[in-house]
N, C-alpha and C positions, 0 to 999 in steps of 0.2 A: 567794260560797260555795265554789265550784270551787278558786275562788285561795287559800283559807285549806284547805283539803283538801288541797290541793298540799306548799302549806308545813309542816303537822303529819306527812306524809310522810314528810318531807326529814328533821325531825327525827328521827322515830319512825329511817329510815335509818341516821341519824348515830348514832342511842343504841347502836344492835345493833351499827354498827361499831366505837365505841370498846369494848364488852366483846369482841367479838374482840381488839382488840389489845390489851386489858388480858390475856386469856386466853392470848396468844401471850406478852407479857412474862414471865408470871408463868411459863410453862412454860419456857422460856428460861432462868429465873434459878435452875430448880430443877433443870435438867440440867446449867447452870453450877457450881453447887456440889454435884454429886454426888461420893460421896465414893473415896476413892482403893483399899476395898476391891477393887472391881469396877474395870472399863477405863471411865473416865472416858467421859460424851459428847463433850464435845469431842475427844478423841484419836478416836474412833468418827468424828466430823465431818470431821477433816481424812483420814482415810483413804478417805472416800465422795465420789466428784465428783459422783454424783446427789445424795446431802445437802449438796453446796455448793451446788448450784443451786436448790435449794430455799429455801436461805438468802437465795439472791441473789434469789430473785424476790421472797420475802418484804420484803423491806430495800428494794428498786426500789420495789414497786407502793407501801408505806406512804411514801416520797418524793413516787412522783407525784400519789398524792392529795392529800397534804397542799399541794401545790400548785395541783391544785384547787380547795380549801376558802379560800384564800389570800384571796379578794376579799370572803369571807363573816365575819371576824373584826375585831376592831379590839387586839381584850387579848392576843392571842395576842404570845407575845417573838419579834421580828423574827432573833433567831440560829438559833434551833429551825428555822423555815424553812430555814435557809442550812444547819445541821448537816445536816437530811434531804436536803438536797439535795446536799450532797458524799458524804454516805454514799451515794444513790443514783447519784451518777455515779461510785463507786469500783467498784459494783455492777455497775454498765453494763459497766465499763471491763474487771474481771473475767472477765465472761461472755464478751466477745470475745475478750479475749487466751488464754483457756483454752480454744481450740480444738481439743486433741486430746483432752480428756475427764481429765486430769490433777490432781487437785487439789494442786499442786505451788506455786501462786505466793507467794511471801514474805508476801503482805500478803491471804494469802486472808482471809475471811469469817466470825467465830468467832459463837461464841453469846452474848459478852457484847455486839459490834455487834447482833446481831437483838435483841437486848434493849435496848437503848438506840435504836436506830431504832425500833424499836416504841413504847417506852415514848414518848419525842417526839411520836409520832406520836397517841398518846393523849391528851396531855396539847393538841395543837393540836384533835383534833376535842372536846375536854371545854371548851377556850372557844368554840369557835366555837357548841355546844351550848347552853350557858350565856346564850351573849351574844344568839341569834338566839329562843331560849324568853321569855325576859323581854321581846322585842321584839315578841312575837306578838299583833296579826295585821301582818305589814309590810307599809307600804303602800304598794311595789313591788316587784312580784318580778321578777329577773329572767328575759328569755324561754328560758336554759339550764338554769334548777330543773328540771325535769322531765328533763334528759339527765343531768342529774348526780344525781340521786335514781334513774334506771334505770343508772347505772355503778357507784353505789355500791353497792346491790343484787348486781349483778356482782362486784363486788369483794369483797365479808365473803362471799360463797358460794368465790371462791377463796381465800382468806386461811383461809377454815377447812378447804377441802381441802389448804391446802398444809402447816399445821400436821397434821395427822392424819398422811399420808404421809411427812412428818420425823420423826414419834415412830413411826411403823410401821421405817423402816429403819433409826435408830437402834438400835431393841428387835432387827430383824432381826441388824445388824451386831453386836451383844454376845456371839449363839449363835455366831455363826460365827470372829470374833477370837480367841476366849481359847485355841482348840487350835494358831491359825496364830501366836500370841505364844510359845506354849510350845514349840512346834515351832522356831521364829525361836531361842530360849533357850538350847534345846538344842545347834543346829545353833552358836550362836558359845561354847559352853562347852566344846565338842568340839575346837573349832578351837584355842580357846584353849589346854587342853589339851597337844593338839597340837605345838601352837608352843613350851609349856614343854619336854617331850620332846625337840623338837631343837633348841632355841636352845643352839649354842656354850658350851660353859663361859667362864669368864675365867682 
């Protein structure tokens, strides 16, 4: 009885985590296509080295889990793995080389990557869900179910504080940009300007 209490857990775990990352996708695709009235979220993303690193954990942890979850599926597409897993070690690679707080590197971190690592990563715990529900009650579990149903736990608790505080300093960063844009506008209209004034005749 303990051992099938275990396992309905693990699921129930697994259900709350995949609507997190469906929740995370979904918000991702709607900052993605926000429209060009207002200053885009992604132009907001890449000016924030705190919002890249937000990104970056997001995109990290949804790789390491799904490698996790890796011994518990059979249906799941063996690329998806490999996709989250380059996307997480692009993530890794990121995080250290951007050691002075800069969000500067060519191949940083956009919101259609957390959209896509996420969505992957949904799509691996919705078999693993699927496949391990219809199997129920299994008639071995293994002795790590219980560390992995207390990490996952852990995890959709940060997954959802980490999406909260990415849409907190986005929303932040929009109040604050649009006067240092118009400022920026100015300052090279002037110059421009400028430059016509004294540029040489022919």
């Amino acid at each position: 009885m303990k051992q099938i209490k275990s396992q309905v857990e693990f699921l129930q775990r697994l259900y709350l985590l995949k609507e997190t990352a469906n929740s995370i996708a979904e918000r991702a695709e709607s900052w993605a296509k926000e429209d060009e009235e207002s200053i885009p979220y992604g132009h907001r993303l890449m000016r924030s080295p705190l919002a890249q690193r937000v990104v970056r954990d997001l995109v990290y942890w949804s790789s390491d889990a799904a490698t996790m979850l890796e011994d518990y599926t059979v249906d799941a597409d063996p690329s998806a793995f490999q996709l989250l897993q380059d996307l997480g070690s692009r993530s890794l690679e990121l995080g250290r080389g951007n050691s002075d707080g800069h969000a500067t590197n060519i191949n940083i971190l956009d919101l259609n990557t957390l959209q896509l690592a996420v969505r992957t990563f949904s799509q691996i715990v919705d078999d693993v869900f699927q496949y391990l529900l219809f199997e129920l009650p299994w008639t071995e579990t293994e002795g790590k179910l219980d560390y992995i149903t207390r990490t996952i736990r852990l995890l959709n608790g940060k997954l959802e504080e980490k999406l909260y505080w990415l849409g907190e300093i986005l929303d932040d960063l929009e109040k604050i940009m649009p006067a240092g844009e118009a400022a920026r506008h100015q300052r090279t209209t002037s110059i421009s300007r400028e430059h016509k004034r004294t540029r040489p005749r022919a």
